[in-house]
C-alpha positions in Angstrom: 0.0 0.0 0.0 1.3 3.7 -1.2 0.6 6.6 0.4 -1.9 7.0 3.5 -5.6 8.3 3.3 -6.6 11.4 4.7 -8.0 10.2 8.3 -11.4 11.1 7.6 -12.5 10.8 11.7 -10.5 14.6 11.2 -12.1 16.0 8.6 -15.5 17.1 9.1 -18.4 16.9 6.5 -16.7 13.5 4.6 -18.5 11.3 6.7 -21.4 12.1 9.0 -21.1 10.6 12.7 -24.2 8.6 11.3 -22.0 7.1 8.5 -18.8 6.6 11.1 -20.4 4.0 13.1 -19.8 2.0 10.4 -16.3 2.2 10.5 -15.0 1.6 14.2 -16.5 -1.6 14.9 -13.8 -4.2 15.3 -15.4 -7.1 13.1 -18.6 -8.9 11.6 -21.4 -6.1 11.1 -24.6 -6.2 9.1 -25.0 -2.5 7.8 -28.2 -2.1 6.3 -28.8 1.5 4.8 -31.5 3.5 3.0 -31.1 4.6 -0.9 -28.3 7.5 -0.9 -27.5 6.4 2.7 -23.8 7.0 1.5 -22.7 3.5 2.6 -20.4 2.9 -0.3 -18.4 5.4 1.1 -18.6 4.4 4.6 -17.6 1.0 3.5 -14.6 2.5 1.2 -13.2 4.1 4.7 -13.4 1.1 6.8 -11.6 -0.6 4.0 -8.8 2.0 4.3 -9.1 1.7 8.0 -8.1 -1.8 8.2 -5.7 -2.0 5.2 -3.7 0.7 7.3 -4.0 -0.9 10.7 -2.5 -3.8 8.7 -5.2 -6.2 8.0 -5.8 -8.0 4.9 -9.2 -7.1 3.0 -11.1 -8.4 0.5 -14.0 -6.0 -0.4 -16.7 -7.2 -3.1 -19.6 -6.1 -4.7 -22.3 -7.9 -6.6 -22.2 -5.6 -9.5 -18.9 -4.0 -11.3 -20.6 -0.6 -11.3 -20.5 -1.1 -7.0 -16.9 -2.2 -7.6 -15.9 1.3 -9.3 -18.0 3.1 -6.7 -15.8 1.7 -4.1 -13.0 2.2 -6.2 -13.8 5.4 -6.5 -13.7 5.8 -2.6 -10.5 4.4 -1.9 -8.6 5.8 -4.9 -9.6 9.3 -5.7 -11.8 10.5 -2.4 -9.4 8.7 0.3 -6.1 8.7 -2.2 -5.1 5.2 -1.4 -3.6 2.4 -3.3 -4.4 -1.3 -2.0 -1.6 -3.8 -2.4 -1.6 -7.1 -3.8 -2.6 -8.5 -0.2 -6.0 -7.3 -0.8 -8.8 -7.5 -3.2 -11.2 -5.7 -4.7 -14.1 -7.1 -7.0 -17.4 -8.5 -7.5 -18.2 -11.5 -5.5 -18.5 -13.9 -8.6 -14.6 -13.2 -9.4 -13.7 -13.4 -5.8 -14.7 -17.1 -5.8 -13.9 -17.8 -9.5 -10.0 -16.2 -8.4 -9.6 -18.4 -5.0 -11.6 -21.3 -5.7 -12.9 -21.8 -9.0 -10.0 -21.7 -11.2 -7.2 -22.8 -9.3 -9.5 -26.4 -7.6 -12.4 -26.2 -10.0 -11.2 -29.2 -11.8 -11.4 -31.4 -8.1 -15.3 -31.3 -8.0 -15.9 -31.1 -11.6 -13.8 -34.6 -12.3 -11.7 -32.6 -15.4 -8.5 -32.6 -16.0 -9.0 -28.7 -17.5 -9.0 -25.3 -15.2 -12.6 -24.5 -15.7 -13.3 -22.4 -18.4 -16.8 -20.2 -18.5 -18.9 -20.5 -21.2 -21.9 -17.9 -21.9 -25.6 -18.7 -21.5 -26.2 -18.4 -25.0 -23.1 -20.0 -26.9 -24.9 -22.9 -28.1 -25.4 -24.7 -25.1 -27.2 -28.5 -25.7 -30.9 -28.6 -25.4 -33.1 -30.4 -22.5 -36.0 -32.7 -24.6 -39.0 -32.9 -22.3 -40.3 -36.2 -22.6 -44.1 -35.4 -22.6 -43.1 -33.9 -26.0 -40.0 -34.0 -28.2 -40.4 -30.9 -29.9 -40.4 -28.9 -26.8 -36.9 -27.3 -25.7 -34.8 -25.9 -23.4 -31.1 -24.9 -23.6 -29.6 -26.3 -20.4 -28.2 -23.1 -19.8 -31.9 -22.1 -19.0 -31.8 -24.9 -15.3 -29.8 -23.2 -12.5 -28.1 -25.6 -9.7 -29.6 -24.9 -5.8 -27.0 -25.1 -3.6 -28.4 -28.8 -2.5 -27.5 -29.7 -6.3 -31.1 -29.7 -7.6 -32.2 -27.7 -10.7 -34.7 -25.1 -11.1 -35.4 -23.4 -14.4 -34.0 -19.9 -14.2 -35.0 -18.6 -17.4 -37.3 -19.6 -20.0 -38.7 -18.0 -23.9 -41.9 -16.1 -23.2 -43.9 -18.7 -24.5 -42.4 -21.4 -23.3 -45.5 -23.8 -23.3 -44.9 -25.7 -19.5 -45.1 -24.3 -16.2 -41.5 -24.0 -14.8 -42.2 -26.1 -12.0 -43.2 -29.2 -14.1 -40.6 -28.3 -16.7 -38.0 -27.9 -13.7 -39.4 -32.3 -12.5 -39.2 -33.4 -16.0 -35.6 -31.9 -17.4 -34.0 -32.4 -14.0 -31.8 -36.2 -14.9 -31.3 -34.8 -18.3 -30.2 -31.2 -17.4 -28.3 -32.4 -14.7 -26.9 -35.0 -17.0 -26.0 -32.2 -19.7 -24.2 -30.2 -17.1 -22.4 -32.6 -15.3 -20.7 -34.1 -18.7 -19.9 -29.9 -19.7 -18.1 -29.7 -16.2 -16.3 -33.1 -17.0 -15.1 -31.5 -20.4 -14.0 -28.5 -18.2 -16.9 -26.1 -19.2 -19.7 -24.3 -17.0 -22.1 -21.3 -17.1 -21.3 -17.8 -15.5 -24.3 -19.0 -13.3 -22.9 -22.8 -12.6 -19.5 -21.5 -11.5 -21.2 -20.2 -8.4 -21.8 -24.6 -7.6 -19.0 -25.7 -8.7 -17.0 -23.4 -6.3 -19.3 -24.3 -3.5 -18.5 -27.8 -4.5 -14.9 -27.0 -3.6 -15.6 -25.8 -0.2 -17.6 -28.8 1.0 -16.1 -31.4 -0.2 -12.3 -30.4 0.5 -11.9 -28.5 3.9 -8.6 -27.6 3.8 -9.1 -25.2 0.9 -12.2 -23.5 2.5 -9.7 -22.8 5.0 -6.9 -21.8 3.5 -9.4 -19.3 1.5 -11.2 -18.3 4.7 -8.0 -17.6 6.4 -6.2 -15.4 3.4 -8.3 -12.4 4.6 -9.2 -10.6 8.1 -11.9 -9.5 6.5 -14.6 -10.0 3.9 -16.9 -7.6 3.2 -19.8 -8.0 0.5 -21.5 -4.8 -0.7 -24.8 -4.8 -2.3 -25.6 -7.8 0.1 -29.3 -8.3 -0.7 -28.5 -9.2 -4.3 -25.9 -12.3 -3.5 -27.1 -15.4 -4.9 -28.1 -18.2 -2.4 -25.4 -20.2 -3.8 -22.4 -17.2 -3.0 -24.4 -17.5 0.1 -23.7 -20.6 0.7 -20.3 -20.5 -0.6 -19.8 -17.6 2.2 -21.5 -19.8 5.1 -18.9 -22.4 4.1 -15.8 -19.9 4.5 -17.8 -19.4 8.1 -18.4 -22.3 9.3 -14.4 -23.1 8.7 -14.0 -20.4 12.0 -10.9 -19.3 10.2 -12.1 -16.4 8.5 -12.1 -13.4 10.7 -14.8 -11.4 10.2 -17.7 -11.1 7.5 -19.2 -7.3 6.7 -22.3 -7.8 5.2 -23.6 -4.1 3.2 -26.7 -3.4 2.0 -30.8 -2.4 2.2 -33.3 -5.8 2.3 -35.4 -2.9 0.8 -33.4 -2.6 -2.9 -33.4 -6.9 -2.9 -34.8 -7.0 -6.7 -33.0 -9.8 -8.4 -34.7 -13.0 -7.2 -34.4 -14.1 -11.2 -30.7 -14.2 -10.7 -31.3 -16.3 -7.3 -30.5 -13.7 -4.9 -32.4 -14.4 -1.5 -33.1 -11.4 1.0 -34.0 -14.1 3.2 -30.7 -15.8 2.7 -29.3 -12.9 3.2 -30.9 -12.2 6.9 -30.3 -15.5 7.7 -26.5 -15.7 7.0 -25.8 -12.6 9.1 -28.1 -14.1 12.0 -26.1 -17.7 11.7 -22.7 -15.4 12.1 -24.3 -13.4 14.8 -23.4 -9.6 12.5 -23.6 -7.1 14.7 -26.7 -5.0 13.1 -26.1 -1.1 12.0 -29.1 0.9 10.1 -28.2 3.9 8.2 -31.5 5.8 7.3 -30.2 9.2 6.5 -30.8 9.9 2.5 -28.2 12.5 1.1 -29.8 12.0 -2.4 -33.5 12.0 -2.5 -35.7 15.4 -1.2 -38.1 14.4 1.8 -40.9 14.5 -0.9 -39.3 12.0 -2.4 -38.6 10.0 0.8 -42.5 10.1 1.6 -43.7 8.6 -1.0 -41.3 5.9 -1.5 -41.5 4.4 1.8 -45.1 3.7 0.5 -43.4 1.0 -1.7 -41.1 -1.0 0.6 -41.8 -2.3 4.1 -39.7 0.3 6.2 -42.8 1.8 8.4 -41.1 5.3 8.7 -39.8 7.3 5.5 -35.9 7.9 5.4 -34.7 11.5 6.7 -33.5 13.4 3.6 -30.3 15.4 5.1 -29.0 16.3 1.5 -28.2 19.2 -0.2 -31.7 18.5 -2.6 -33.4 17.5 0.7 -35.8 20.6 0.9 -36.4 21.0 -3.2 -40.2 21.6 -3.5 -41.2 19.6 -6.9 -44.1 17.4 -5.7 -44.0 13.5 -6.7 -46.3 13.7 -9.8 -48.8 11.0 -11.6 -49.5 11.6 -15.1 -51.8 8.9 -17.5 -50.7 7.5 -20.8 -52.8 5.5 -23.5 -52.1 2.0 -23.1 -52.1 1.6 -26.8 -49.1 3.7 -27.1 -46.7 3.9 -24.2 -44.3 5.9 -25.6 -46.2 8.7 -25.9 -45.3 9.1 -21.7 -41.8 9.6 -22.7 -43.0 12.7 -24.8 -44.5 14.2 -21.7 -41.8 13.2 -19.6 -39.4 15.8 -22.0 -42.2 18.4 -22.2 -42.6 18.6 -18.5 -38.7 19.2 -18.3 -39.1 21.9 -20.1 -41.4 23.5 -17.7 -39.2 22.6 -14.6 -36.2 24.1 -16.8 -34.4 21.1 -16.2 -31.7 19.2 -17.7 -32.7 15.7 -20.2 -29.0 15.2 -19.4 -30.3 14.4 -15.7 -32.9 13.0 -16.4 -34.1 8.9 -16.2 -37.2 7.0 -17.8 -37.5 3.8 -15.9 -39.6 0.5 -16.4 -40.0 -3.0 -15.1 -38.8 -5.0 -18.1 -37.4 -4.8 -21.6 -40.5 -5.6 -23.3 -42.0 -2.2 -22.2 -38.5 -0.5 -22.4 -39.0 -1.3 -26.1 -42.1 -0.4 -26.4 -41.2 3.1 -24.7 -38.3 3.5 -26.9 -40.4 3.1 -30.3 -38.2 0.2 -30.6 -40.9 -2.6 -31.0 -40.5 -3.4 -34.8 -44.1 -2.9 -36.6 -44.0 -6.8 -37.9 -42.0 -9.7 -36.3 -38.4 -9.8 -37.0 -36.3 -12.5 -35.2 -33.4 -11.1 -33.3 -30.7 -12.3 -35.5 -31.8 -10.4 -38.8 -32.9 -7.6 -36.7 -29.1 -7.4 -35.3 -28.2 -7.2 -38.7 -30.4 -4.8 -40.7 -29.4 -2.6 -36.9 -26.0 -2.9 -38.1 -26.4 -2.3 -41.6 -28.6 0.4 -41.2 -26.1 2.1 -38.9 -23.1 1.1 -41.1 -25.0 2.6 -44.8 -27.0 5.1 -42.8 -26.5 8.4 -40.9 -25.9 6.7 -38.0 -23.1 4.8 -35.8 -22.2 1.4 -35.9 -21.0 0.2 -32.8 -18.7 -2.4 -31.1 -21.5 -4.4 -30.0 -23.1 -4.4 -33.3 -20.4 -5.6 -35.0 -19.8 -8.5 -32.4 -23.4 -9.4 -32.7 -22.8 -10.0 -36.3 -19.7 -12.1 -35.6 -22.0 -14.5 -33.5 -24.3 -14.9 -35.9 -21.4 -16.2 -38.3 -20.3 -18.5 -35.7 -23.4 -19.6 -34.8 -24.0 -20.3 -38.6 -20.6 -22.2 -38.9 -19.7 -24.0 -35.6 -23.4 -24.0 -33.3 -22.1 -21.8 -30.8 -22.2 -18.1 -30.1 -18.9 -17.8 -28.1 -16.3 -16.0 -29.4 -13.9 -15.5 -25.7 -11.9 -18.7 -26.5 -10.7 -18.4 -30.8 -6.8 -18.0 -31.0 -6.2 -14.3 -32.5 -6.2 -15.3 -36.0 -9.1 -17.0 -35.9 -11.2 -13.9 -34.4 -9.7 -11.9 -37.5 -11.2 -14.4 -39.9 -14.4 -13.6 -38.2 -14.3 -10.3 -38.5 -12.8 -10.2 -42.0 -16.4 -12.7 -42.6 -18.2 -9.4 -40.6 -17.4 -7.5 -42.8 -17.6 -9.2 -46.1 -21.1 -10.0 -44.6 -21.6 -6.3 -44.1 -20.4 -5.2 -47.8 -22.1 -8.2 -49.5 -25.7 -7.3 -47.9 -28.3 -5.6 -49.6 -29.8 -2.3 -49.0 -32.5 -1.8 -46.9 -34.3 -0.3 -49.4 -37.0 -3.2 -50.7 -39.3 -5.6 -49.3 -38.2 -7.2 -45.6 -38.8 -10.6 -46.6 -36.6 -10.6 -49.7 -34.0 -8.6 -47.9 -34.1 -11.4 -44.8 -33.8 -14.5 -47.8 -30.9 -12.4 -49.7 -29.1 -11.6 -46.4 -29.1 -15.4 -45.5 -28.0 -16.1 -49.1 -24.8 -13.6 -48.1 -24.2 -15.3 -45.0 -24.1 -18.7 -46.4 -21.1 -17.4 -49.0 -18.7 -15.9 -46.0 -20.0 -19.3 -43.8 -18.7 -21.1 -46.7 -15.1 -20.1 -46.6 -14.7 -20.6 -42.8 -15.6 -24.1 -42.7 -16.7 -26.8 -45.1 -19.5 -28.4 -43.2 -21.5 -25.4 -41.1 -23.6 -26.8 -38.2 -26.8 -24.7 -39.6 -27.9 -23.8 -42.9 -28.1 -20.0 -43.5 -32.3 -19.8 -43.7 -32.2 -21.5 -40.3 -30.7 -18.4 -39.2 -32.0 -15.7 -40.6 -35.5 -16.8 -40.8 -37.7 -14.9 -42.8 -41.2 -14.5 -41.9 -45.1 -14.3 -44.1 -46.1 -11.0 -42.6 -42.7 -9.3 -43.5 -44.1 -9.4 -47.4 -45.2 -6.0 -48.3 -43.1 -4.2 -45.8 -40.2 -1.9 -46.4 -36.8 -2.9 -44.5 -35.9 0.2 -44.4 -39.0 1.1 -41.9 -38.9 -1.9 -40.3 -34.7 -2.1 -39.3 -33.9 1.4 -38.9 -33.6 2.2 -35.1 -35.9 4.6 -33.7 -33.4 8.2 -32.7 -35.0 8.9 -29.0 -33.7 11.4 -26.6 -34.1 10.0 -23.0 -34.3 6.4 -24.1 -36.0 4.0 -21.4 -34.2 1.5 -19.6 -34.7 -0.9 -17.3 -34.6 -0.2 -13.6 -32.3 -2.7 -12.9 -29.7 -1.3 -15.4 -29.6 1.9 -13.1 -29.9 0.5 -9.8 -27.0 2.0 -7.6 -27.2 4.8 -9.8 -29.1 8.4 -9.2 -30.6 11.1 -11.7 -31.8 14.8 -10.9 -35.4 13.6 -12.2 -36.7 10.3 -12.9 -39.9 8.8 -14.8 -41.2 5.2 -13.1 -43.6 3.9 -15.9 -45.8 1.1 -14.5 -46.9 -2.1 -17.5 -50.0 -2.0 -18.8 -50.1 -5.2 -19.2 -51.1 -7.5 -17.0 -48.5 -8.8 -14.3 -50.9 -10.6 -11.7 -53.7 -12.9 -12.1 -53.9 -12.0 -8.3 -54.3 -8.1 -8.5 -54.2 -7.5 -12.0 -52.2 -4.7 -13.4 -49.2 -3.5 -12.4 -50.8 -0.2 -11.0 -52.4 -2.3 -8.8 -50.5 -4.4 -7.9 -48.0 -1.6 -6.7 -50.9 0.7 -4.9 -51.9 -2.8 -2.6 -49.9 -2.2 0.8 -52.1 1.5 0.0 -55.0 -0.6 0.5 -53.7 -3.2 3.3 -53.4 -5.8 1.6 -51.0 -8.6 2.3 -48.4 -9.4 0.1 -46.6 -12.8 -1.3 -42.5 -12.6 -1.6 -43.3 -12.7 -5.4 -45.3 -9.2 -4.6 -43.4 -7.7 -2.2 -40.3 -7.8 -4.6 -42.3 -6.4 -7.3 -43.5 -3.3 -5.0 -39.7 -3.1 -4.3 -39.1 -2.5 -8.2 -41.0 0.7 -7.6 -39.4 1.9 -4.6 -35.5 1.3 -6.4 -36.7 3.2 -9.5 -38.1 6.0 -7.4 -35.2 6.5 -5.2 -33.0 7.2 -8.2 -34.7 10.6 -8.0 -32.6 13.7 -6.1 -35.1 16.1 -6.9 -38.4 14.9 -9.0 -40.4 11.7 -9.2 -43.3 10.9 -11.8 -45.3 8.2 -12.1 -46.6 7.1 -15.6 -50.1 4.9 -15.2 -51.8 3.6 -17.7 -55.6 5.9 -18.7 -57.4 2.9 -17.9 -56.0 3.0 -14.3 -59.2 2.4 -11.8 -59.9 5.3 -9.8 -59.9 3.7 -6.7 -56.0 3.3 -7.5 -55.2 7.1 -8.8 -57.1 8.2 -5.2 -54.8 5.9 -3.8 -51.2 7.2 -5.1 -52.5 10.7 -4.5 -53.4 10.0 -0.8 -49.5 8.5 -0.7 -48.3 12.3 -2.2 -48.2 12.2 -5.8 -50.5 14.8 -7.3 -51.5 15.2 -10.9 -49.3 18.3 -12.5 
C-alpha cells in the first residue's frame, strides 16, 4: 500500500457521525442502509481503516458498477492504493480467483481449469419427454445449492409451467451439465456450484481461502445469490475467516431471477451473529421524495432526507398514458422538463422489463423480426445510414457467423487469427448485404444467401444452414426494410430499472406495465398501490413493489409516475393520498 488516506474521523463533513459507526466496529457487522444512505463510502473508509492498521481485505460487490463506486472511494476520495494482499471485486470473481479456477477441476472430475462458457453459446438442449419438440437450452436450469435444478429462465412462450418443466428436465439437465463440467466447461451461473462444491467437499481449501483475509466484506448484500451465500457460510463455518461485513438495504433486494435471496441474506448474518447497524439518512433524494417511497417498501417510517436537494419543492407527480401507445409518456416526460427548466441530461425513464423499455423506446419493430436479422439490418442500417455502428453491433454479427458455422455463439476462446477471420467474414457480410431499401422478406432470404457465402469459406461443413438463421417470416411481405430495421433516434431512451440501480438522476420517470403482471391483482398499477390498500403481500409481490421503490429513489429532486388511462380510480385516489399529485 502507497501513500496513506486522509484520516477522515479529522475531517468534518466526509463522513457524518451517522456514517462513522460504520467504521469503528472491530469485526462482523450487518450494515443495512436506505437509498443514498452514503454506505459505499462508509464501506470505502473502513476498507482504508483496516488495510492501514494492517489487515488483509477483500472487499466485493455484486455488480462491477458497485466495484468502481468503491474504487472510487478508496482511490480518488481517500487517495489510497491497496496492495496485492487485498482485493477488490465482485463476488462472482472473488470465488472464481480463490476457488474456481485454481481447484475447480477437483469437484468437476476434469482434467482442465474450468473455463466459462456464456448462456447463449450454443449450449445442448433439455428434450422434455411429454413432448420431443419442446426445448430448453440447459443453460436455462440453474443448480440450488443442494444440487437440484430449477429453471431460471425460459422463452416467453415457453408452453410448460417452470415447475413441471424444472421435474421433468432435471436427470437430463443435470446430466447435460455434469458431462460440460467433465469437459471443463460451466455457465457464469454454474460457476457459483462448482466453487461451492470446492468448499464442501475439500476442507482444507475453505480454509486456507477463509484464512487469506481478516476481513470480507460484501456490498450490495441483498442481491448475493443463495449459492455465493452458501459458498460464504462455508468460508464461516471453517471459524478461520475473521470477520464477515455484510452491506446493503433488504429494501433494494430486486433480483430473485438471478437467485439472490433477501431471506438468505438475513439468515447468514443471524447464523454469524453480525452485529446489526441501520443507516436511514438519504443524502440523495428530497423528503418528498422520501415520503412517498417508503409507501413501496416495508420500512414503516420514511428515510430523513439530510441532503443538499433535501428541501427542493417539486411534488412526486402522476400523469396517465394511453395503453395503446406507451411511448407517448416519454413525450410528456421531456415536455414537462421543459417546464421545470431542467436538464434531459439528468434526467431517467425507468420500467419494469425490456418488453416495455422497447415499447417506450419506439423500438418494437411494426412486424416480427427475429433477433438475429434484426441485429443485422441494426448494423447495416447504422453502417450505410447516418448513423453509428458500434462495437457491440459488430460483435453481434460475428455470433451470428459463428453460430452459422460451428453452433455456438462464443467467441472469448478463438486463438487471434481465428477472431480476425471472423471479422474479416463481418465485414464481407456487411459489404455483400443488400440495401435496406426493398421488401423485408426478400432482404431477410438475400441476407441469408450472403451469410451462407462468407460461412462457406470458414468451414466446409456449417452446423446450420443459412435460412435457419436468418428466418424470414409471411407477414414481412409487403413491408419496407428500411421502416422496419432502422432504429428509432429517441432522446431519454428508457431502460430498465435494474440497469440503473445504484445509480441516481436529478429527475426520474417510473412507468408502471400496462399489461397484465398478476392474475392476483391485475395490473401492475395495482399491484403496486396494494400495501395502499392493506393488503397482504406474497415474496413474489413484495419484490415487485420493491421495483417501484428502487426506481423511485434514483430521484434527487423529482419523481413521476406514468399509469396507464385505464387506471381504476380507486387506485389514482390511492397514489394521490400517498403524495403524488396530478401536475
Amino acid at each position: 500500500m502507497t501513500g496513506r488516506a486522509p484520516d477522515p474521523l479529522r475531517e468534518p463533513g466526509f463522513l457524518t457521525q451517522h456514517q462513522l459507526r460504520a467504521v469503528s466496529p472491530a469485526r462482523d457487522i450487518f450494515l443495512t442502509a436506505c437509498p443514498g444512505s452514503g454506505k459505499t463510502r462508509a464501506a470505502g473508509v473502513r476498507i482504508a481503516r483496516l488495510a492501514e492498521d494492517g489487515r488483509r481485505v477483500a472487499a466485493c460487490s455484486y455488480t462491477n458498477v458497485g466495484v468502481e463506486q468503491i474504487r472510487q472511494v478508496l482511490s480518488v476520495d481517500l487517495r489510497q492504493t491497496l496492495g496485492p494482499q487485498h482485493f477488490v471485486g465482485t463476488l462472482h470473481s472473488f470465488l472464481l480467483r480463490y476457488v474456481l479456477y485454481p481447484f475447480g477441476h477437483l469437484a468437476t472430475g476434469s482434467k482442465h481449469t474450468p473455463r466459462l462458457l456464456a448462456d447463449d453459446a450454443g449450449w445442448r438442449d433439455v428434450t422434455f419427454k411429454d413432448s420431443h419438440k419442446i426445448r430448453l437450452p440447459v443453460s436455462c436450469f440453474r443448480f440450488r445449492p443442494d444440487g437440484s435444478l430449477c429453471i431460471r429462465s425460459a422463452p416467453r412462450k415457453f408452453p410448460l409451467d417452470r415447475e413441471k418443466a424444472a421435474r421433468e428436465g432435471q436427470n437430463d439437465a443435470l446430466r447435460l451439465k455434469q458431462e460440460a463440467a467433465r469437459r471443463g466447461i460451466v455457465s457464469f451461473d454454474d460457476a457459483m456450484y462448482w466453487a461451492l462444491r470446492v468448499l464442501q467437499q475439500y476442507p482444507g481449501i475453505a480454509v486456507a481461502v477463509a484464512a487469506r483475509f481478516d476481513e470480507l466484506l460484501v456490498d450490495e448484500a441483498q442481491d448475493t445469490s443463495e449459492l455465493q451465500l452458501a459458498c460464504l457460510q462455508a468460508l464461516c463455518a471453517t471459524g478461520r475467516l475473521d470477520s464477515l461485513a455484510l452491506i446493503g438495504d433488504l429494501e433494494q433486494s430486486i433480483s430473485s431471477y438471478t437467485g439472490a435471496s433477501r431471506t438468505g441474506c438475513q439468515a447468514l448474518a443471524a447464523a454469524r451473529g453480525l452485529n446489526p447497524i441501520e443507516f436511514t439518512e438519504n443524502h440523495r433524494s428530497s423528503q418528498k421524495i422520501c415520503d412517498v417511497a417508503v409507501h413501496f417498501c416495508a420500512r414503516k417510517a420514511p428515510d430523513r432526507a439530510v441532503g443538499r436537494d433535501a428541501d427542493c419543492g417539486w411534488s412526486p407527480e402522476i400523469v396517465l398514458y394511453p395503453a395503446e401507445r406507451p411511448s407517448n409518456v416519454v413525450t410528456w416526460f421531456r415536455e414537462r422538463l421543459n417546464q421545470l427548466d431542467h436538464s434531459h441530461e439528468h434526467a431517467a425513464v425507468l420500467a419494469r422489463n425490456n418488453l416495455l423499455v422497447d415499447e417506450l423506446n419506439g423500438d418494437i419493430t411494426a412486424v416480427p423480426v427475429r433477433p438475429r436479422p434484426l441485429a443485422l439490418g441494426r448494423a447495416i442500417s447504422s453502417l450505410r445510414g447516418s448513423g453509428t455502428l458500434g462495437r457491440r453491433q459488430i460483435e453481434k454479427v460475428d455470433e451470428i457467423i459463428r453460430y452459422a458455422a460451428t453452433g455456438s455463439t462464443d467467441l472469448s476462446q478463438l486463438s487471434s487469427r481465428e477472431r480476425w477471420r471472423y471479422r474479416q467474414a463481418t465485414m464481407e457480410l456487411l459489404d455483400a448485404a443488400r440495401d435496406l431499401d426493398q421488401d423485408l422478406q426478400d432482404w431477410v432470404r438475400g441476407a441469408a444467401a450472403a451469410l451462407g457465402q462468407v460461412v462457406a469459406a470458414l468451414v466446409d461443413v456449417p452446423a446450420h444452414k443459412p435460412g435457419q438463421v436468418l428466418t424470414s417470416e409471411a407477414q414481412q411481405k409487403g413491408q419496407l426494410a428500411r421502416d422496419v430495421l432502422t432504429p428509432n433516434v429517441v432522446r431519454l431512451r428508457a431502460q430498465t430499472v435494474h440497469d440503473i440501480k445504484g445509480e441516481s438522476r436529478s429527475a426520474v420517470l417510473v412507468v408502471a406495465d400496462h399489461r397484465l403482471r398478476s392474475k392476483r391483482r391485475g395490473a401492475q398499477s395495482r399491484m403496486w398501490s396494494s400495501p395502499l390498500f392493506g393488503d397482504a403481500l406474497t415474496e413474489e409481490d413484495a419484490e415487485e413493489l420493491r421495483i417501484a421503490f428502487v426506481a423511485l429513489t434514483r430521484a434527487r429532486r423529482y419523481c413521476a409516475l406514468g399509469l396507464p388511462d385505464d387506471t381504476a380510480d380507486e387506485v389514482l385516489d390511492a397514489f394521490q393520498g400517498a403524495g403524488f399529485c396530478f401536475p
